[in-house]
Each structure stands twice: as structure tokens, then as C-alpha cells.
C-alpha positions in Angstrom: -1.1 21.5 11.0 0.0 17.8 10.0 2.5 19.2 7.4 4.4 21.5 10.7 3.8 18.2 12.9 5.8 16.1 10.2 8.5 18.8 9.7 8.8 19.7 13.3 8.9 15.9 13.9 11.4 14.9 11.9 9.3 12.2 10.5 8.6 12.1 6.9 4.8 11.4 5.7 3.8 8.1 5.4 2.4 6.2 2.6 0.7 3.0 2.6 1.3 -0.4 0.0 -1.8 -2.1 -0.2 -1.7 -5.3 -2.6 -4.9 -4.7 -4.3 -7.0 -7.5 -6.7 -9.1 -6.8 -10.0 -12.2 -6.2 -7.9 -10.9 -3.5 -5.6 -8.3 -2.0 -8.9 -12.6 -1.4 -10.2 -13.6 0.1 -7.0 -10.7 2.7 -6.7 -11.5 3.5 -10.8 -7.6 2.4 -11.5 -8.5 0.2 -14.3 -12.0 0.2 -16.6 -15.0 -1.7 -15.9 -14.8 -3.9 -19.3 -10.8 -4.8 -18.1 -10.1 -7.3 -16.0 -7.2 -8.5 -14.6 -5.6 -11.6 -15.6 -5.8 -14.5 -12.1 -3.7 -14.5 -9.8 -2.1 -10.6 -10.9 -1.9 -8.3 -8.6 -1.4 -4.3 -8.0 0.9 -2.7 -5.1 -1.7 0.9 -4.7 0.4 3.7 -2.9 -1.9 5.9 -1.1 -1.7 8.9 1.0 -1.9 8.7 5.1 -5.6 10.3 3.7 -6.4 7.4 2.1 -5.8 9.0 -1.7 -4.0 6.7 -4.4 -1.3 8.5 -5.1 -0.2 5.2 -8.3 -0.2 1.7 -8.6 2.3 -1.0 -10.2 2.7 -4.6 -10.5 5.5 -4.6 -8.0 6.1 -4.3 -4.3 9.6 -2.9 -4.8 8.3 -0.4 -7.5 5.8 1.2 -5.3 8.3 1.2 -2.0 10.5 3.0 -4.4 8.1 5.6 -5.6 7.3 6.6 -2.1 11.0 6.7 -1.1 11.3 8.7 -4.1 9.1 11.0 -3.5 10.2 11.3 0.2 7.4 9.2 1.5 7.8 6.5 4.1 6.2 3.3 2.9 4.2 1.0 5.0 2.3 -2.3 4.0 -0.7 -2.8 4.5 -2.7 -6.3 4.4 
């Protein structure tokens, strides 16, 4: 029902940015337990409007273009 929503809408589906540390990069599983990231690096995390990751870099502008890519609409989220 979301998917005919979207189309009938005219909206595309959204995905969401979320600049993401070591700690939660462990939580989601994105990067092993005996890796950590170096200080002060962080990962842009594109999920899905139901919360899945859909990929991660180490660039705002890479994920934003990954979801406009893909046809996604890309929102940030802090």
C-alpha cells in the first residue's frame, strides 16, 4: 500500500542520512567488533523510511548521491 501511496503521490520514497560514530557503525554490524574507527571519522548510513541501512560512506555528498541515484529522496537526520 505505501509503494501505490508513493506512485500515486507523486512523491518519491524517502531515505534518511544519519551521521553515525564507531560505536553505533558496531551496533548496526557495518564494521567488525575488533575495528574501530579512527577519532573524530565519521559514516553518512542511508537507510530506508523502515529504518533498514540500505550503505554507508565517509561522505555526506556520497550518500545524498546514492539515494538520488537510486531515486530516493534524501533527508538528514541528527
Amino acid at each position: 500500500m505505501n509503494d501505490i501511496f508513493t506512485a500515486e503521490s507523486g512523491q518519491g520514497r524517502i531515505a534518511y542520512i544519519k551521521p553515525t560514530g564507531s560505536e553505533e557503525a558496531h551496533r548496526l554490524g557495518l564494521i567488525p567488533a575488533n575495528v574501530e574507527l579512527p577519532q573524530g571519522v565519521t559514516l553518512y548510513v542511508l537507510h530506508a523510511e523502515d529504518g533498514r541501512v540500505l550503505g554507508y560512506t565517509d561522505a555526506y555528498a556520497s550518500a545524498y548521491g546514492a539515494a538520488v541515484q537510486n531515486e530516493l529522496t534524501p533527508v538528514s537526520v541528527h
